[in-house]
C-alpha distance (Angstrom), angle and dihedral (degrees) to the residues before:
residue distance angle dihedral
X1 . . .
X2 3.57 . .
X3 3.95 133.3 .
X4 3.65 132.2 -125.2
X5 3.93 122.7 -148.8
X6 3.92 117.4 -156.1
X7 4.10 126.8 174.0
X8 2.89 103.9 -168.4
X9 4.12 124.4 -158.3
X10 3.35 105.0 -173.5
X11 4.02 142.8 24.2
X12 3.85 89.8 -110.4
X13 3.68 90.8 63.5
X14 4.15 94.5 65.9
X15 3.48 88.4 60.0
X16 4.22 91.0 56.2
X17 3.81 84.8 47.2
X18 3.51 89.4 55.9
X19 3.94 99.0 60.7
X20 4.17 82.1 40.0
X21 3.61 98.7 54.6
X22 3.98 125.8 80.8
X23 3.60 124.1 -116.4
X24 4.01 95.8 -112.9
X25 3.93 86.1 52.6
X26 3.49 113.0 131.8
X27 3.68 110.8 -169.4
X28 4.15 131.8 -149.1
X29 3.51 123.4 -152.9
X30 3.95 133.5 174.1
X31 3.77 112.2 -79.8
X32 3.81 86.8 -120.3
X33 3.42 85.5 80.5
X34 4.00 100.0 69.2
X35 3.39 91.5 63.8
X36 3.69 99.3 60.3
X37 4.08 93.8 98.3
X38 3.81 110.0 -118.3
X39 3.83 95.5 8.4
X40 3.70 91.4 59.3
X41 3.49 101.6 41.7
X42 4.33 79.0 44.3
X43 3.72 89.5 53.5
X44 4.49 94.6 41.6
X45 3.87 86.8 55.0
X46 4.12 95.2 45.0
X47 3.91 87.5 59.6
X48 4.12 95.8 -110.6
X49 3.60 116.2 163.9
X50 3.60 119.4 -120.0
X51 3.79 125.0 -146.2
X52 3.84 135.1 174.4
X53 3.85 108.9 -132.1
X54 3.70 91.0 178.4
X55 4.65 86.6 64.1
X56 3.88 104.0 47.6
X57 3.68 96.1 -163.7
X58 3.80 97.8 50.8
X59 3.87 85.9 48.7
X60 3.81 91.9 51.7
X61 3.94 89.5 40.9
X62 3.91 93.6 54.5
X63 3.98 87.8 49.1
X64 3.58 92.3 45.3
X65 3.84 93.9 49.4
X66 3.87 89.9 43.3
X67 3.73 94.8 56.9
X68 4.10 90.3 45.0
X69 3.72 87.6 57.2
X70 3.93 87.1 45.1
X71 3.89 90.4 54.0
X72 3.99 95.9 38.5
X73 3.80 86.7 56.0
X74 3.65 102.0 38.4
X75 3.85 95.7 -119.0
X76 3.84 125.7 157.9
């Protein structure tokens, strides 16, 4: 398992991360992002992980429930 960091600075640069990023990538984003319209409800349905950077403990409890899910189901 490893994990890959991208700030991105423009909209050009998700579609480099694309090509970069594995197939069994699941990404998270700020929550900010699902409320963007069509790009949040584009970003819900394609599985990305939502966390709120502005509450500390909800992030950490979204990461810590993701990675129990991870280990209960054996994915890498």
């Amino acid at each position: 398992p490893y994990v890959i960091v991208c700030n991105h600075q423009a909209s050009l640069d998700i579609l480099g991360m694309v090509e970069v990023i594995p197939d069994r990538c699941v990404p998270i984003a700020k929550k900010e992002l699902l409320y963007m319209g069509t790009v949040g409800w584009a970003c819900w349905l394609c599985g990305i992980i939502f966390i709120n950077r502005h509450k500390r403990e909800d992030a950490i409890d979204v990461i810590s429930q993701t990675a129990r899910t991870m280990w209960r189901e054996n994915v890498r």
